[in-house]
NUKOL-512569 format. One record per residue (C-alpha): residue number from 1; x, y, z. Coordinates in steps of 0.5 Angstrom, whole numbers, plus 500, padded with zeros to 3 digits. Example, Ala and Ser with C-alpha at 12.3 -4.5 7.8 and 13.67 -1.06 7.14 Angstrom:
{r 1,{525,491,516}}
{r 2,{527,498,514}}
//
This chain:
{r 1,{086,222,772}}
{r 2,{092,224,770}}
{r 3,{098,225,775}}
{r 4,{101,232,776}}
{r 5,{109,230,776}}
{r 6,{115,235,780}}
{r 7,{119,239,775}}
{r 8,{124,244,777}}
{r 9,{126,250,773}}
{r 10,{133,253,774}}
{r 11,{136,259,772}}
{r 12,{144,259,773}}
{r 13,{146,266,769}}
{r 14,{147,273,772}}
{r 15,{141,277,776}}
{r 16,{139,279,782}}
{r 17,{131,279,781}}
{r 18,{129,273,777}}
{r 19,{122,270,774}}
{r 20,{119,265,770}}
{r 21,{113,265,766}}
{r 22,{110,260,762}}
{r 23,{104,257,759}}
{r 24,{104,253,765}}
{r 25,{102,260,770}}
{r 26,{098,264,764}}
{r 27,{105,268,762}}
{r 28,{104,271,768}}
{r 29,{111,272,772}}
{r 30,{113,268,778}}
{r 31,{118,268,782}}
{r 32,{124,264,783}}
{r 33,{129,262,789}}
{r 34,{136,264,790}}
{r 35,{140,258,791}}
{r 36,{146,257,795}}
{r 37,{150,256,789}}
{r 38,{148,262,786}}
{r 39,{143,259,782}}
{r 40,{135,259,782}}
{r 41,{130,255,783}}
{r 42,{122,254,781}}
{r 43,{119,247,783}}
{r 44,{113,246,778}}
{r 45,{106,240,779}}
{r 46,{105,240,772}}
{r 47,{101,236,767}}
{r 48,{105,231,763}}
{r 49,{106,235,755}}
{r 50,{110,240,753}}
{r 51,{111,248,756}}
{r 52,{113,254,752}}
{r 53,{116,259,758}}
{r 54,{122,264,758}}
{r 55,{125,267,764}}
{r 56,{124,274,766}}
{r 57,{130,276,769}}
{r 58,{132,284,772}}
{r 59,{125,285,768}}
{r 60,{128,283,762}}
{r 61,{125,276,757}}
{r 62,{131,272,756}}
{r 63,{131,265,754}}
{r 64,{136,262,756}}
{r 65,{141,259,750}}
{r 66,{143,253,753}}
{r 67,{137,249,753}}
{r 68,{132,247,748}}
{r 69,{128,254,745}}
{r 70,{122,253,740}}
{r 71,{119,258,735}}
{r 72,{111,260,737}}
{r 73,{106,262,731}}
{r 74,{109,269,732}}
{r 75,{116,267,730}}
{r 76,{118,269,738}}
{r 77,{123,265,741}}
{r 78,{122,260,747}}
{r 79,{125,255,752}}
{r 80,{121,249,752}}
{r 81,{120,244,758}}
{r 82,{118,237,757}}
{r 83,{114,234,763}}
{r 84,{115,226,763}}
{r 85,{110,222,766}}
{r 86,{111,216,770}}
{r 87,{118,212,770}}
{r 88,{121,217,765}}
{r 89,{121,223,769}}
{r 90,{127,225,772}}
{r 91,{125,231,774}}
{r 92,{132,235,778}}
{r 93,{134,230,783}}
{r 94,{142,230,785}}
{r 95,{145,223,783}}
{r 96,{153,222,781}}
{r 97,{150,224,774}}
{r 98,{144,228,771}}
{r 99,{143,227,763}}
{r 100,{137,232,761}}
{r 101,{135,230,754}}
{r 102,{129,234,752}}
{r 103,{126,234,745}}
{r 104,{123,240,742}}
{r 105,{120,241,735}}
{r 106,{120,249,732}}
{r 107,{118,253,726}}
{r 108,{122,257,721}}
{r 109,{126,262,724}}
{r 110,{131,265,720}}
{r 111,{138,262,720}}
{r 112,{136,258,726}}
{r 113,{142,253,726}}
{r 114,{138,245,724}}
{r 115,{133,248,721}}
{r 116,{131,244,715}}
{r 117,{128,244,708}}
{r 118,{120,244,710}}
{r 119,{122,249,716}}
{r 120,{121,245,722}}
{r 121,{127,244,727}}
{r 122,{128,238,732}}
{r 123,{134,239,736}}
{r 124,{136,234,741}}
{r 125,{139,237,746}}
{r 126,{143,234,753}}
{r 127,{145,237,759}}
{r 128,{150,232,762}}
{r 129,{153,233,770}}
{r 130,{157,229,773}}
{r 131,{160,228,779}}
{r 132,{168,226,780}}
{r 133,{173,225,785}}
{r 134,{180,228,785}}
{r 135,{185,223,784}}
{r 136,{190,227,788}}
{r 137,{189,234,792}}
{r 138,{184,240,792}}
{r 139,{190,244,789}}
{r 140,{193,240,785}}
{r 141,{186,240,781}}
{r 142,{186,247,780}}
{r 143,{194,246,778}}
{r 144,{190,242,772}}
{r 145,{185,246,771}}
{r 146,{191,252,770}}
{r 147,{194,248,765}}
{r 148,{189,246,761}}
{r 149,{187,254,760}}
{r 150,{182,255,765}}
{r 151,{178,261,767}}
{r 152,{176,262,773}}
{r 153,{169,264,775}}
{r 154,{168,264,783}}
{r 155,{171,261,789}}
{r 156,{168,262,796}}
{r 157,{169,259,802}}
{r 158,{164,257,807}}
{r 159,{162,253,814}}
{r 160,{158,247,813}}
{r 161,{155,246,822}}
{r 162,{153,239,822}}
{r 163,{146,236,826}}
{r 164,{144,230,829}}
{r 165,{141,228,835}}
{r 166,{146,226,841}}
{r 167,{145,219,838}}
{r 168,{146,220,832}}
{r 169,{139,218,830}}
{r 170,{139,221,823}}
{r 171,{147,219,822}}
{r 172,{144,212,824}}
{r 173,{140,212,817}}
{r 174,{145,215,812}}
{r 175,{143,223,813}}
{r 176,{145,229,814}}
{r 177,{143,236,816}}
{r 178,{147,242,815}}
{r 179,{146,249,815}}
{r 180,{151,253,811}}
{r 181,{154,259,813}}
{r 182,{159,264,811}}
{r 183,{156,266,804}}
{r 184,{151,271,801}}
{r 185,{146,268,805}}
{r 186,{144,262,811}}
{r 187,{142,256,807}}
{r 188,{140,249,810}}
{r 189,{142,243,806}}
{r 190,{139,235,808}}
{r 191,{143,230,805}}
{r 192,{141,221,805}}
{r 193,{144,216,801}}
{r 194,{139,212,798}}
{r 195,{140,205,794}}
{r 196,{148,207,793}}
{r 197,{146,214,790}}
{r 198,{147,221,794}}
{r 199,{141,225,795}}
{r 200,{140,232,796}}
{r 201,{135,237,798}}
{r 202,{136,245,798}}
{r 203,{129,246,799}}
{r 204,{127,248,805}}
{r 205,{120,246,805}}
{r 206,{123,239,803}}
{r 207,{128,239,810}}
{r 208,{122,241,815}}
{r 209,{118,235,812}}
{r 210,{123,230,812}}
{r 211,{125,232,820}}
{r 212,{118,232,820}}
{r 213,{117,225,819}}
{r 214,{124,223,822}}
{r 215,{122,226,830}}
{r 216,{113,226,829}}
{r 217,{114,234,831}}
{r 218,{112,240,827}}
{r 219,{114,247,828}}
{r 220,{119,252,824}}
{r 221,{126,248,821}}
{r 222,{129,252,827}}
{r 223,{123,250,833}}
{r 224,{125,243,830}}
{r 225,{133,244,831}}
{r 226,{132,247,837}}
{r 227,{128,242,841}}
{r 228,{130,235,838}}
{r 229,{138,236,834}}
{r 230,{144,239,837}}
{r 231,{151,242,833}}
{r 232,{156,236,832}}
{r 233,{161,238,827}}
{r 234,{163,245,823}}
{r 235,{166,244,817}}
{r 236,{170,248,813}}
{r 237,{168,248,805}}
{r 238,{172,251,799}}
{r 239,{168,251,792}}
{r 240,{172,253,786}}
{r 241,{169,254,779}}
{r 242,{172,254,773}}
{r 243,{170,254,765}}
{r 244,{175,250,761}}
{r 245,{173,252,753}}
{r 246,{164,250,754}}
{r 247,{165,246,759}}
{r 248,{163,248,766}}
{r 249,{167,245,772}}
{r 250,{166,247,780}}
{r 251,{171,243,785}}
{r 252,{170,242,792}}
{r 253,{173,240,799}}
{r 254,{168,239,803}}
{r 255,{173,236,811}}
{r 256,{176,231,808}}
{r 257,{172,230,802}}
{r 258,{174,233,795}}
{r 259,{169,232,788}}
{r 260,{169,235,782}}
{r 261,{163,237,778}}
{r 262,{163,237,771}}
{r 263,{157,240,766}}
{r 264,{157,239,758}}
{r 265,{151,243,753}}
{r 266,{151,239,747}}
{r 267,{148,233,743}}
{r 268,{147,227,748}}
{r 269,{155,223,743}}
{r 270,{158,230,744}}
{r 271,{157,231,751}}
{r 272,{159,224,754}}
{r 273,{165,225,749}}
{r 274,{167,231,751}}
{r 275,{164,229,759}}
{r 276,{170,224,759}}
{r 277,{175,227,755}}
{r 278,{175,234,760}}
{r 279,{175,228,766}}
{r 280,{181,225,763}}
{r 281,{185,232,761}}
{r 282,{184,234,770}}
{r 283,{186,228,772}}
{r 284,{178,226,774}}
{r 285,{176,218,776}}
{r 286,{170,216,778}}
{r 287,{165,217,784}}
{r 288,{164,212,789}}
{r 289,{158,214,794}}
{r 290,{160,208,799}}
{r 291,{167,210,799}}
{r 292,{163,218,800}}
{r 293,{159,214,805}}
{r 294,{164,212,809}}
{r 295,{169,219,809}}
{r 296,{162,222,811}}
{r 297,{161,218,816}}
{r 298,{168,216,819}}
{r 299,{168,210,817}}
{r 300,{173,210,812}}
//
């Protein structure tokens, strides 16, 4: 029997109602969920094979151009999704770098950009983010980005409410819960080192059941906050998003701890080049998780 592996779909454009529909639900629309970072999300069991989908987004289809498209028979064009099985599926996990690189192969279409001789296109494509820390302060980054023509896109400020048990059980561990306030909407977040590398969850059926698993009750995420945690510390967040050419750059203070998100489209060689070319030019050196640990934990 074949295993179903956890895919995730994110939709990061403009909408206020976004779906997906794919040949993984019969063309038929499903919903996705609002993120706390304006994104949104579907998790997926799936087979392991290829899947052609297109998003919906405010009714109309759309494919979005920054991932890998495939040509059906009819010559429509589609996004592709490509499930991995066993050790090579990375799925949408949170670490200091994600390289998404999905191979697709597509019909003739016209003028498509690579298409070949014999009308087949393959294209390679590499979604690459990685997180960075500032080499000096929150504002001297953005200074940097002013410089270098940058765009900026949105900046907010939130409130992160950090909970633990009064001993501190969870933070024992290398976790930390935190419910989001200030924004457009609630958000709960949970947070675990895990060998050296930063996970995080933003579902928040993922947050009740390890919570779930950590205390042996169950309940609603608030039954279970009421009875077993108690606020511990507030935190006072800023993200700034900024464009800088085709690169995508999101800094953020979160207390005392300051990083920069950096996301390049491109085939895998260009995008690592230009990944540390931008990191270069904003000043950017690289990210330490036990040097997070330690700041988040006040061991630093």
């Amino acid at each position: 029997m074949t295993d179903l592996m956890e895919v995730s779909i994110r939709w990061r454009g403009k909408g206020d109602d976004v779906k997906v529909a794919g040949e993984f639900n019969n063309w038929q629309p499903g919903d996705l969920s609002k993120q706390a970072d304006g994104s949104w999300v579907v998790k997926l069991s799936l087979v392991p094979g290829k899947y052609m989908y297109k998003f919906v987004v405010d009714g109309e289809w759309l494919v979005n151009q920054d991932m890998p498209t495939v040509s059906d028979e009819k010559d429509n064009k589609n996004n592709l999704l490509e499930v991995e099985d066993g050790e090579n599926s990375s799925g949408d996990s949170d670490s200091w770098e994600k390289v998404s690189i999905p191979e697709t192969e597509a019909g003739a279409n016209g003028g498509e950009p690579g298409a070949g001789a014999n009308g087949s296109l393959m294209q390679k494509i590499a979604v690459v983010e990685r997180v960075f820390s500032l080499s000096s302060s929150f504002e001297d980054a953005v200074k940097d980005l002013e410089e270098n023509e940058g765009i900026l896109v949105e900046e907010k400020c939130l409130t992160d409410v950090y909970y633990d048990t009064e001993d501190y059980q969870l933070l024992r561990k290398g976790v930390w819960v935190k419910n989001r306030v200030g924004g457009a909407e609630e958000s709960w977040q949970l947070r675990a080192v895990v060998n050296q590398e930063l996970k995080i969850c933003d579902d928040i059926d993922d947050v009740i059941k390890h919570l779930e698993v950590e205390f042996g009750e169950t309940g609603t995420l608030e039954d279970i906050v009421k009875r077993k945690l108690q606020e511990m510390t507030r935190v006072t967040v800023r993200v700034s998003k900024w464009r800088v050419g085709e690169t995508e750059v999101e800094i953020r203070k979160e207390g005392e701890v300051e990083t920069a998100l950096v996301r390049v489209v491109g085939d895998i060689v260009t995008a690592l080049k230009d990944l540390e070319a931008s990191a270069e030019k904003l000043n950017l050196v690289s990210f330490h998780v036990p040097t997070l640990a330690m700041k988040l934990t006040g061991t630093a």
